[in-house]
DSSP file (Angstrom, degrees, kcal/mol; ACC not computed):
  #  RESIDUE AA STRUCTURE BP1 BP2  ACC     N-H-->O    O-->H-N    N-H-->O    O-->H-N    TCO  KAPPA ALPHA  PHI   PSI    X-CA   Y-CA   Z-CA
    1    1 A X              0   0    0      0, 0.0     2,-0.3     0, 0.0    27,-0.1   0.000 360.0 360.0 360.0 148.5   10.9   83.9 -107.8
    2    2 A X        -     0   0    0     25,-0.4     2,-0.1     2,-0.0    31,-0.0  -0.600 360.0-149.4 -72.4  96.7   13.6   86.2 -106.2
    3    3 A X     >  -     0   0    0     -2,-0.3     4,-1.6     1,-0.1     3,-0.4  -0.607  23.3-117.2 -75.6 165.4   16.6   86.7 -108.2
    4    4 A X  H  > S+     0   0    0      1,-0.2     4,-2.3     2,-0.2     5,-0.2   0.829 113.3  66.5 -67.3 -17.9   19.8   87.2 -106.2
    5    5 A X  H  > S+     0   0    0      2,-0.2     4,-1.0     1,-0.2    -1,-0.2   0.846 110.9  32.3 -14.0 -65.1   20.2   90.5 -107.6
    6    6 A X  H  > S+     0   0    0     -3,-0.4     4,-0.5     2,-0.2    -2,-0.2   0.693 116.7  53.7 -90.4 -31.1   17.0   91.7 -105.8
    7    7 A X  H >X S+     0   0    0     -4,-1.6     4,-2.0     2,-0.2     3,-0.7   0.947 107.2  47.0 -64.2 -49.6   17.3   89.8 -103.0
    8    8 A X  H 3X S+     0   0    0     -4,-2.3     4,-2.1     1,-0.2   110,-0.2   0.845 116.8  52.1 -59.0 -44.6   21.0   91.1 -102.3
    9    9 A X  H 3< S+     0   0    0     -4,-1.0    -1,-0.2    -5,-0.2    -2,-0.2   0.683 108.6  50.6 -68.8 -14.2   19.1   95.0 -103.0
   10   10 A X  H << S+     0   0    0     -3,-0.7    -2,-0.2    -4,-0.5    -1,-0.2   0.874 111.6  46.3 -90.6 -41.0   16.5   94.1 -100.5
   11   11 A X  H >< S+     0   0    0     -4,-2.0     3,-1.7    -5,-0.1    -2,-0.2   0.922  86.1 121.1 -62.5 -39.3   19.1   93.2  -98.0
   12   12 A X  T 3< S+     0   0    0     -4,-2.1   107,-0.1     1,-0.3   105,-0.1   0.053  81.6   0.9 -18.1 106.0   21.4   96.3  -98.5
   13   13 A X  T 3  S+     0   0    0      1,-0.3    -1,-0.3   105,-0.3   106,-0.2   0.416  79.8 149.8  84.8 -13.9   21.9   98.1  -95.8
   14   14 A X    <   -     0   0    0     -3,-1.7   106,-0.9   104,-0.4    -1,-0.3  -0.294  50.5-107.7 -74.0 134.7   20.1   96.5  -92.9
   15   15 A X    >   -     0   0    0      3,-0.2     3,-1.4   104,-0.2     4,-0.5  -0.135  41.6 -98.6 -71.0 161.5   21.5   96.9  -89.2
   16   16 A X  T 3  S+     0   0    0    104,-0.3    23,-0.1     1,-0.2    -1,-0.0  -0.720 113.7  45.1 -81.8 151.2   23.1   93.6  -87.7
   17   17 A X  T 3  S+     0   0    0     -2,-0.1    -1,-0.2    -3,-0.0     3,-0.2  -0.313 111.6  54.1 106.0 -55.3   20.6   92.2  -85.6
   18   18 A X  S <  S+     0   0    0     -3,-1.4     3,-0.3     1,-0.1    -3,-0.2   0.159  72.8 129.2-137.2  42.6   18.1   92.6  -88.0
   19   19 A X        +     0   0    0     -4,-0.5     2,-0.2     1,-0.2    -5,-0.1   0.713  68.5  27.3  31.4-104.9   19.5   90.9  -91.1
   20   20 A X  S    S-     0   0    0     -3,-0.2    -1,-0.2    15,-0.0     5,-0.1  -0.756  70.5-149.1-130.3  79.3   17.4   88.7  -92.4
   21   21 A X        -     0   0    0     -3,-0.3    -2,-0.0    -2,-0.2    -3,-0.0   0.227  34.1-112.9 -36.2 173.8   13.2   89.0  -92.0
   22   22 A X  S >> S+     0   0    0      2,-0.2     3,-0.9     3,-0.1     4,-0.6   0.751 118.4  53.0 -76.0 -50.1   11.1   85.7  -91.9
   23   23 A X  H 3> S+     0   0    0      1,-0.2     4,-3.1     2,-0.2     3,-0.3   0.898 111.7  40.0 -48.6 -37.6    9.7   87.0  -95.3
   24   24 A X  H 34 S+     0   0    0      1,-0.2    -1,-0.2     2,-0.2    -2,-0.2   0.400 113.3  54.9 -88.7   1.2   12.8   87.5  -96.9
   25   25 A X  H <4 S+     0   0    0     -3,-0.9     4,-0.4     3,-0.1    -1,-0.2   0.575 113.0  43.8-111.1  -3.9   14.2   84.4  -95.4
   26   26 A X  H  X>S+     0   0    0     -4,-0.6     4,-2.0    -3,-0.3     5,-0.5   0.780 110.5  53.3 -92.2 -63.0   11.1   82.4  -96.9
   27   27 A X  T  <5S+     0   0    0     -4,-3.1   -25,-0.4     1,-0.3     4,-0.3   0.751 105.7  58.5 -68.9  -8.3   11.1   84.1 -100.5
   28   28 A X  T  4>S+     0   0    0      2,-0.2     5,-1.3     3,-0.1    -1,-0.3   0.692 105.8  43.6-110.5 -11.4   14.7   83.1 -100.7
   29   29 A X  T >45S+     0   0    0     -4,-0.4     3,-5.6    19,-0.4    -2,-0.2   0.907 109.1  55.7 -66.0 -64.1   14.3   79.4 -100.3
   30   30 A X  T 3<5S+     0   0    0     -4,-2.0    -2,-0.2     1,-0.4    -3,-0.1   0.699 112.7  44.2 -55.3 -14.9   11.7   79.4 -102.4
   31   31 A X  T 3 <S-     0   0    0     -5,-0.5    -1,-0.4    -4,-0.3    -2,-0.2   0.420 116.0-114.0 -86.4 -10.4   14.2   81.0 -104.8
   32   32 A X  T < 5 +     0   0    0     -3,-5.6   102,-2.0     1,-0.3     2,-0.2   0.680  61.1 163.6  84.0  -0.5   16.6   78.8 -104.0
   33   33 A X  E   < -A  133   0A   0     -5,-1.3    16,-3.2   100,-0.2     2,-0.4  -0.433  35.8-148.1 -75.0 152.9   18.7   81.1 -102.5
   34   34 A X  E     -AB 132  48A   0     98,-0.7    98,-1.1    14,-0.2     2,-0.5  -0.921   7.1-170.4-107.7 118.1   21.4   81.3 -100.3
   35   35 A X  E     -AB 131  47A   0     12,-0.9    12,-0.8    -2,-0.4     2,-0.3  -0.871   8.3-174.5-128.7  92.4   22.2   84.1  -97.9
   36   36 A X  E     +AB 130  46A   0     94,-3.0    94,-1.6    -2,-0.5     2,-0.4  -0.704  20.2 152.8-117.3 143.6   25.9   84.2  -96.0
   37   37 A X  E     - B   0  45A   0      8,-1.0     8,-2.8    -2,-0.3     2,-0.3  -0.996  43.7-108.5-157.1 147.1   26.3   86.6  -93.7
   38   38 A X  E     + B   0  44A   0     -2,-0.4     6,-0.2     6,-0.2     3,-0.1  -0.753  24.4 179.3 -62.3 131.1   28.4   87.6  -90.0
   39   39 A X  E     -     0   0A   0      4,-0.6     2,-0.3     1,-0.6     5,-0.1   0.379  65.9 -24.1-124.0   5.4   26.4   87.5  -87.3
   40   40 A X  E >  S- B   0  43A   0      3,-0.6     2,-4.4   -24,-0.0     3,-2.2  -0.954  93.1 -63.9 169.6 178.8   29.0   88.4  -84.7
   41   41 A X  T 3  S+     0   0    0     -2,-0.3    55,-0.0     1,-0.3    58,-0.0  -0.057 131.7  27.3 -88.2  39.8   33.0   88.0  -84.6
   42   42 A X  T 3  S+     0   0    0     -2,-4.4    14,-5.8     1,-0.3    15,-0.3   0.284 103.0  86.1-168.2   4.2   32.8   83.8  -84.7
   43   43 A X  E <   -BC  40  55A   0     -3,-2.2    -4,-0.6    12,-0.2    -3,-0.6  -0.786  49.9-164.5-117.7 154.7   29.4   82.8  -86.6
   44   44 A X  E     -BC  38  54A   0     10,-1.0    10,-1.8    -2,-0.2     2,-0.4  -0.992  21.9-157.6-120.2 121.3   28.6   82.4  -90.5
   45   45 A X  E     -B   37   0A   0     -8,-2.8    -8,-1.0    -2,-0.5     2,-0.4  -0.960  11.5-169.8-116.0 122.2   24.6   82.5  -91.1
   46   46 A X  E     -B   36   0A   0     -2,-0.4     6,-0.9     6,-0.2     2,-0.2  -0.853   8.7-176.1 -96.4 158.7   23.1   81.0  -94.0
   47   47 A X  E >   +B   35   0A   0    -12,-0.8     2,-1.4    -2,-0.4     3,-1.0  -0.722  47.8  19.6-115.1 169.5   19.5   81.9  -94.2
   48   48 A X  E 3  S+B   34   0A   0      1,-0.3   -19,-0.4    -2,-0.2   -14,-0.2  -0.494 115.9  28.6 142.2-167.3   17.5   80.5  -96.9
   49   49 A X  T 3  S+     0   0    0    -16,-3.2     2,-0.5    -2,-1.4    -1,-0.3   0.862 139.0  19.3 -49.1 -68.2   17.7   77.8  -99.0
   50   50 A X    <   -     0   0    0     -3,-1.0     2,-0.5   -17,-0.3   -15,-0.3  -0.955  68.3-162.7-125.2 151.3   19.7   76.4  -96.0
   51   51 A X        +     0   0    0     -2,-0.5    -4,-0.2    -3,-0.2     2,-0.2  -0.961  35.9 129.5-125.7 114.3   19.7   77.5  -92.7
   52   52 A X        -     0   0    0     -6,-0.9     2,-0.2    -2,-0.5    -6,-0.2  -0.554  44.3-132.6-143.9-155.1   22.2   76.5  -91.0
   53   53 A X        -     0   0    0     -2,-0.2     2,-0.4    -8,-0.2    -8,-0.2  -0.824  23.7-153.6-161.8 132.4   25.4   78.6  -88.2
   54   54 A X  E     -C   44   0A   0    -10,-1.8   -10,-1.0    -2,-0.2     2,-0.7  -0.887  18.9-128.5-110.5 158.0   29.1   78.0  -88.4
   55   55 A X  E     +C   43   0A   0     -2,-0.4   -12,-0.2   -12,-0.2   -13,-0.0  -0.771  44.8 148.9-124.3 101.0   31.6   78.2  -86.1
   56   56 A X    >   -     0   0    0    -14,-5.8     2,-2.2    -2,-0.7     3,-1.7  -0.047  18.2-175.8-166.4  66.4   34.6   80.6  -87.8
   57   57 A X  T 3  S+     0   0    0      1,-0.3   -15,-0.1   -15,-0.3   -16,-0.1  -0.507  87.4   0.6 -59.2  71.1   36.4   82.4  -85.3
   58   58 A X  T 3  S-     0   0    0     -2,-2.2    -1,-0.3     2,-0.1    38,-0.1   0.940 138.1 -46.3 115.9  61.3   38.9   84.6  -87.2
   59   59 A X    <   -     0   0    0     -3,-1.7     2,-0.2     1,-0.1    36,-0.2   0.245  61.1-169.5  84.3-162.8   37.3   83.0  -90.9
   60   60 A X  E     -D   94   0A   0     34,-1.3    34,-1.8    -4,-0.1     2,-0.2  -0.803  21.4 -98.0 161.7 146.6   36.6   80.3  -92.0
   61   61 A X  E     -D   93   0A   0     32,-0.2     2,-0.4    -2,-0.2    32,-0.2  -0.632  20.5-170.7-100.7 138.6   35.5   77.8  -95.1
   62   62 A X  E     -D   92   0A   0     30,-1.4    30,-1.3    -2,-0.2     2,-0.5  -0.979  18.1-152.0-112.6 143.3   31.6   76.4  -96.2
   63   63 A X  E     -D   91   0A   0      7,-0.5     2,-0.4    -2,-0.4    28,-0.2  -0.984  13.2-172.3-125.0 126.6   31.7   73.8  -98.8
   64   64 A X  E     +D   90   0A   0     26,-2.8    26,-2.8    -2,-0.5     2,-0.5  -0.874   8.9 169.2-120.4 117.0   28.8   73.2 -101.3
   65   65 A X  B >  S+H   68   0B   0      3,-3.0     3,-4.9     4,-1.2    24,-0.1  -0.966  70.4   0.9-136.1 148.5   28.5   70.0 -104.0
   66   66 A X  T 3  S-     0   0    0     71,-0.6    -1,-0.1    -2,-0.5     3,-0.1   0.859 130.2 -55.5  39.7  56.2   25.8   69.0 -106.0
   67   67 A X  T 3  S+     0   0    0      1,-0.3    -1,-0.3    70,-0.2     2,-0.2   0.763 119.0 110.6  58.0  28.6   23.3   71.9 -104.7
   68   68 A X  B <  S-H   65   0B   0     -3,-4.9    -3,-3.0     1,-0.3    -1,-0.3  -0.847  70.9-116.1-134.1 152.0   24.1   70.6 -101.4
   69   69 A X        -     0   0    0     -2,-0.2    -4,-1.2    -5,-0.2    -1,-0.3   0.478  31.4-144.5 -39.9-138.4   26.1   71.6  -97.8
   70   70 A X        +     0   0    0     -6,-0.2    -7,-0.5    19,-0.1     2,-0.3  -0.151  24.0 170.9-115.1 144.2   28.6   69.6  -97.0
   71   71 A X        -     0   0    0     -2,-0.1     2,-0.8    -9,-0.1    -9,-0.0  -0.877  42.0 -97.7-156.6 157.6   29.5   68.7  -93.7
   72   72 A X        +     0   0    0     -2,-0.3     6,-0.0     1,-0.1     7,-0.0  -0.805  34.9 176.3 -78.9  92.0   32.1   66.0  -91.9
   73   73 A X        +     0   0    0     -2,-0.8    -1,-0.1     2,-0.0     2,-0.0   0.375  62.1  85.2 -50.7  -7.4   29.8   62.8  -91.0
   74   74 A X  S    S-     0   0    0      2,-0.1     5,-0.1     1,-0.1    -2,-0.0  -0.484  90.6-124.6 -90.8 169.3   33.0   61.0  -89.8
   75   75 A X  S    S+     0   0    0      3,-0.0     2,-0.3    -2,-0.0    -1,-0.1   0.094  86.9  76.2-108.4  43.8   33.9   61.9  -86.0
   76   76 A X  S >  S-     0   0    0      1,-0.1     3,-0.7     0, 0.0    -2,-0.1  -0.950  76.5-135.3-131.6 153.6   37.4   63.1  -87.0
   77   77 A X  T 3  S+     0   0    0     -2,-0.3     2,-0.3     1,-0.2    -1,-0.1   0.930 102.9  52.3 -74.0 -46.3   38.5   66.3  -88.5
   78   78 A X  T 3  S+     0   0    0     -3,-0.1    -1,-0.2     4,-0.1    -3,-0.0   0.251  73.4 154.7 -83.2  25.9   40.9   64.6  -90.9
   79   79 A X    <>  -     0   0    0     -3,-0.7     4,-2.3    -2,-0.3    -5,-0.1  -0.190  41.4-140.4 -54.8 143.8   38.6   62.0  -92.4
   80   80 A X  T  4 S+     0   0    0      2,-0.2     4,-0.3     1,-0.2    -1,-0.2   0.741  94.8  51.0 -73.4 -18.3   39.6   61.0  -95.8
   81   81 A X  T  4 S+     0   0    0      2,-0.2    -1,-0.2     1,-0.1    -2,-0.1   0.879 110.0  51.5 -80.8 -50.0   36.1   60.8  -97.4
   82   82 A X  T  > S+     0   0    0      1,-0.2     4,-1.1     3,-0.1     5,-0.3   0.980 106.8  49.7 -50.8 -56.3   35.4   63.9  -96.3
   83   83 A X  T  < S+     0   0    0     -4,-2.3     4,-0.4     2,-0.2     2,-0.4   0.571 109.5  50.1 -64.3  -4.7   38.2   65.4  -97.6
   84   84 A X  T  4 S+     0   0    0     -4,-0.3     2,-0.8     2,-0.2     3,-0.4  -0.208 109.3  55.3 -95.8-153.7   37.9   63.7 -101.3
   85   85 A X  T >4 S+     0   0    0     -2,-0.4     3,-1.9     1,-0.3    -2,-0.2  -0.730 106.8  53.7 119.0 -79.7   34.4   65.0 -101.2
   86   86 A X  G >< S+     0   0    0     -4,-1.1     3,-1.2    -2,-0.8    -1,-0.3   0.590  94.4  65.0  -6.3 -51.4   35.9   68.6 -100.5
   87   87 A X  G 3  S+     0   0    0     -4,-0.4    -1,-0.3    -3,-0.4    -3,-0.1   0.847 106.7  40.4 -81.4 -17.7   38.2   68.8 -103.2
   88   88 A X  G <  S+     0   0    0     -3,-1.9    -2,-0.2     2,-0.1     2,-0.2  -0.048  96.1 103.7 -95.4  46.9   35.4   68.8 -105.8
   89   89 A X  S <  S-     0   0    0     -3,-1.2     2,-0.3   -24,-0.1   -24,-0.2  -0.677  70.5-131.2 -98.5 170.4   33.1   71.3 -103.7
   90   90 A X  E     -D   64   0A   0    -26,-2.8   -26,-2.8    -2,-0.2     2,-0.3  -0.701  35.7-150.0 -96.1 156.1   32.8   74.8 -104.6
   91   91 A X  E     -D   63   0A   0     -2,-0.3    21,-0.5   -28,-0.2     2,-0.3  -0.724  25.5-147.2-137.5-159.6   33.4   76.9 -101.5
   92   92 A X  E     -D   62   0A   0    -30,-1.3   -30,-1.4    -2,-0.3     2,-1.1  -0.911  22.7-154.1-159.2  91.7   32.5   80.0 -100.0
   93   93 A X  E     -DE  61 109A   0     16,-3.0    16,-1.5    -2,-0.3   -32,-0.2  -0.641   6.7-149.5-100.9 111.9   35.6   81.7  -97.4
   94   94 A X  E     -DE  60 108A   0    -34,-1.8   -34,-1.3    -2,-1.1     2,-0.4  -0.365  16.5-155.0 -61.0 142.6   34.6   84.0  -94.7
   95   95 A X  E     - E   0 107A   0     12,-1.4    12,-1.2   -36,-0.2     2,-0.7  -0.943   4.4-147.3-112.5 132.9   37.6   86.5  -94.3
   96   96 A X  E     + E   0 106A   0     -2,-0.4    10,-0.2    10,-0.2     9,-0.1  -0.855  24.2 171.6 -96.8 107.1   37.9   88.0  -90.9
   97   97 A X        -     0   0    0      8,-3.5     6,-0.2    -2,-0.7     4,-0.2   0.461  42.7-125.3 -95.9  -3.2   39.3   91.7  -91.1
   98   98 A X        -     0   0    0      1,-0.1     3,-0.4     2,-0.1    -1,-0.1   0.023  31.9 -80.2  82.4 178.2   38.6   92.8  -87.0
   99   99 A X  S    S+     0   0    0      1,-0.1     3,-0.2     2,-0.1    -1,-0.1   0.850 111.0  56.4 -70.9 -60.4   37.0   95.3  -86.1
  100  100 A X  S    S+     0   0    0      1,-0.2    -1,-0.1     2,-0.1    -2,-0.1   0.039  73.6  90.2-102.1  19.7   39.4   98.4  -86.3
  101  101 A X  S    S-     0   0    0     -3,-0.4    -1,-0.2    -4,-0.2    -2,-0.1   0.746  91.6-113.3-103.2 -38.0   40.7   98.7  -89.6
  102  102 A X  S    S+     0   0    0      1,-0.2    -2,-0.1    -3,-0.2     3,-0.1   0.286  91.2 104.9 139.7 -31.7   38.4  100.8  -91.5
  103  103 A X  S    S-     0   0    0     -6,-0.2     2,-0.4     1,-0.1    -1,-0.2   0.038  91.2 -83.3 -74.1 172.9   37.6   97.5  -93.6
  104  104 A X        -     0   0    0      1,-0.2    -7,-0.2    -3,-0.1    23,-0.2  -0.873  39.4-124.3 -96.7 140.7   33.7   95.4  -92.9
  105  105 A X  S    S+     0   0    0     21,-1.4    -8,-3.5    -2,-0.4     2,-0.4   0.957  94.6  38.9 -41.2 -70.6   34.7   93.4  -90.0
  106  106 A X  E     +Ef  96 127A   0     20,-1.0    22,-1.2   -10,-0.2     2,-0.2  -0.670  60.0 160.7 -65.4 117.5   33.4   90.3  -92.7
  107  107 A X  E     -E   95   0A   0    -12,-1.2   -12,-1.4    -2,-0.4     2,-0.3  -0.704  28.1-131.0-122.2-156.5   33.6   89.7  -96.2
  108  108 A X  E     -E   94   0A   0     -2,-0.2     2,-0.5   -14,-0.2   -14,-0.2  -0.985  10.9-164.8-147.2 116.1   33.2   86.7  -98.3
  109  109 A X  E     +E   93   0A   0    -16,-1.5   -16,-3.0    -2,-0.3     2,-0.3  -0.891  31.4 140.7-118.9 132.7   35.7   85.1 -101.4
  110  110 A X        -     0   0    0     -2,-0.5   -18,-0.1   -18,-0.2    -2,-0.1  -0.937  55.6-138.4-173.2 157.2   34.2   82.4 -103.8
  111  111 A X  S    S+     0   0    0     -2,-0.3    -1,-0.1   -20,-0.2   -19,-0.1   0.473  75.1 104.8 -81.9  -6.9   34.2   81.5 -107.2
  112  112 A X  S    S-     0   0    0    -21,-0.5     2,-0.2     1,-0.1    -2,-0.1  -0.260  89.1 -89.1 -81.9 169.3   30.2   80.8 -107.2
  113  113 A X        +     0   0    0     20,-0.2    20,-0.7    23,-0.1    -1,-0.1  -0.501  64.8 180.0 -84.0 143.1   28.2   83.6 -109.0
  114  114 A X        -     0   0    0     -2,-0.2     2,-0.3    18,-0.1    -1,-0.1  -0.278  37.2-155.4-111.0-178.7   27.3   86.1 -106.6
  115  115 A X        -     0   0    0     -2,-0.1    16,-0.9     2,-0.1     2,-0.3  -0.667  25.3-137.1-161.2 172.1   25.9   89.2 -105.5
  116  116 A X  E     +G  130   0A   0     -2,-0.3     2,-0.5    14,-0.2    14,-0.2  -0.874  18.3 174.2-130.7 169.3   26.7   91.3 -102.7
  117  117 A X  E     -G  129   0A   0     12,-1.8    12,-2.6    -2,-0.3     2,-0.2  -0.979  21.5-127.5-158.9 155.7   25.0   93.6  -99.5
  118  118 A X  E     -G  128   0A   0     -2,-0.5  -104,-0.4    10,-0.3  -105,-0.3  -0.511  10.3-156.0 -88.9 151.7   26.0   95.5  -96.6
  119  119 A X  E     -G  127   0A   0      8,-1.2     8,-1.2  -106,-0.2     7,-1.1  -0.772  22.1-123.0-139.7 136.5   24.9   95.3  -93.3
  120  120 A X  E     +G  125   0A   0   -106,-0.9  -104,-0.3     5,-0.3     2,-0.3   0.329  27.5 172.5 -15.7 133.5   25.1   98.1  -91.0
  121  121 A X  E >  S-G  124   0A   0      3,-2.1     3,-1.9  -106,-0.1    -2,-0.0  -0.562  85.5 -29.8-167.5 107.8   26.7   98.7  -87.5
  122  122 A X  T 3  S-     0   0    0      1,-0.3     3,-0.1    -2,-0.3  -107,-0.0   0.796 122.1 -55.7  68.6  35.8   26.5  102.4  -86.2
  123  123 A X  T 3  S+     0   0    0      1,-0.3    -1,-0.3     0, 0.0     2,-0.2   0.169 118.1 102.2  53.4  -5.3   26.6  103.6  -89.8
  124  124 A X  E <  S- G   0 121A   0     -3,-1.9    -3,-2.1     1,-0.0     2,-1.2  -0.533  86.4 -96.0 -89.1 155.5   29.7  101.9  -90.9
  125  125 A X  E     + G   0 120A   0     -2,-0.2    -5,-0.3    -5,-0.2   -20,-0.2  -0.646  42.8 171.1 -75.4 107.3   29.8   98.7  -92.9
  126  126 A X  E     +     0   0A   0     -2,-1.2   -21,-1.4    -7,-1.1   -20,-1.0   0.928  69.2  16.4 -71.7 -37.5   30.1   95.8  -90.4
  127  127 A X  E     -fG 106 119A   0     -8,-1.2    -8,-1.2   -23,-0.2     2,-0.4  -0.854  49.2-157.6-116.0 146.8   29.5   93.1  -93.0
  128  128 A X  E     - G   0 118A   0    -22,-1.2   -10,-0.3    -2,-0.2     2,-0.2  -0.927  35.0-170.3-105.5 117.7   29.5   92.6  -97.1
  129  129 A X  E     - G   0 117A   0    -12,-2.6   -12,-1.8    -2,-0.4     2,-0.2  -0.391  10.0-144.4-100.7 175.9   27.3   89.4  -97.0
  130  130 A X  E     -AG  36 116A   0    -94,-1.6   -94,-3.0    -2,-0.2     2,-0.3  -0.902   7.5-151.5-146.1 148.3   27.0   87.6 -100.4
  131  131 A X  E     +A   35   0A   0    -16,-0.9   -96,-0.3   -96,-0.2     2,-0.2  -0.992  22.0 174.6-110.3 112.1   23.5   85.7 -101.9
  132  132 A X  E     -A   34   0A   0    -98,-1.1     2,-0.9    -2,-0.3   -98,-0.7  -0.478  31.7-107.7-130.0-151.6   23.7   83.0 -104.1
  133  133 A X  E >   -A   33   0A   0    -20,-0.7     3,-1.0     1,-0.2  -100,-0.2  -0.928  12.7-151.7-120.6 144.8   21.7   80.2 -106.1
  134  134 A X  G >  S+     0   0    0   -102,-2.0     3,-1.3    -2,-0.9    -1,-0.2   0.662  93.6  75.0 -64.3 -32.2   22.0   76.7 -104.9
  135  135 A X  G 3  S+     0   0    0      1,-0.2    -1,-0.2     2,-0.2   -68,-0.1   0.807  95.2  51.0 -77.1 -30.3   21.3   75.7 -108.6
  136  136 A X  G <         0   0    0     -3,-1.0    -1,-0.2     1,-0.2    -2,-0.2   0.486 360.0 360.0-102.5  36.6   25.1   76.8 -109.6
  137  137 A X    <         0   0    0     -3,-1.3   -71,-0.6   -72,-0.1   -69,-0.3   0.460 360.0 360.0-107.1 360.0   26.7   74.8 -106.7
């Protein structure tokens, strides 16, 4: 198994666009890993452990309980179940810094144990993606 250490060093550097391999997206579910990334100025991609796309047009929050996603089953934003559910998940907040500041368009703030990677655009950093283990959500 893949620690996130080495998995976050295998990613390092890699242009956008070409991320996250099929291999690397294999050996980290089977590690149990988690892989959060930009993939353009509105999306979060996990690769992984879960694979999933979020919608987070100038940032945006993922929330993780019991080694799990969590996601609104109600058909309103303001459900109350969801939102108790949500106050003990750990979460994960995409920051969106634009384009022109000097800063990677993306980063990532959360209290789960971490590691971090670059990913590339035209030599500059476009992204600081983060990997983590499913096991400490």
């Amino acid at each position: 198994n893949m620690t996130k250490e080495e998995l976050a060093k295998e990613l390092d550097g890699r242009e956008i666009g070409n991320e996250v391999s099929i291999e690397l997206s294999v050996e980290a579910e089977k590690s149990g890993l988690v892989i959060v990334f930009g993939a353009s100025d509105d999306l979060i991609e996990l690769e992984g452990a879960i694979e999933d796309e979020f919608d987070a047009y100038g940032g945006g929050k993922i929330y993780f309980k019991d080694g799990r996603l969590q996601k609104n089953e109600c058909d309103y934003d303001e459900c109350p179940y969801f939102k108790e559910r949500l106050a003990s998940s750990r979460v994960v907040e995409a920051v969106w810094n634009g384009d022109d500041n000097g800063a990677p368009a993306w980063t990532y703030k959360t209290d789960i144990p971490h590691s971090e990677f670059n990913i590339l655009e035209d030599d500059g950093v476009y992204c600081r993606g983060i990997v983590f283990s499913l096991s400490d959500v």
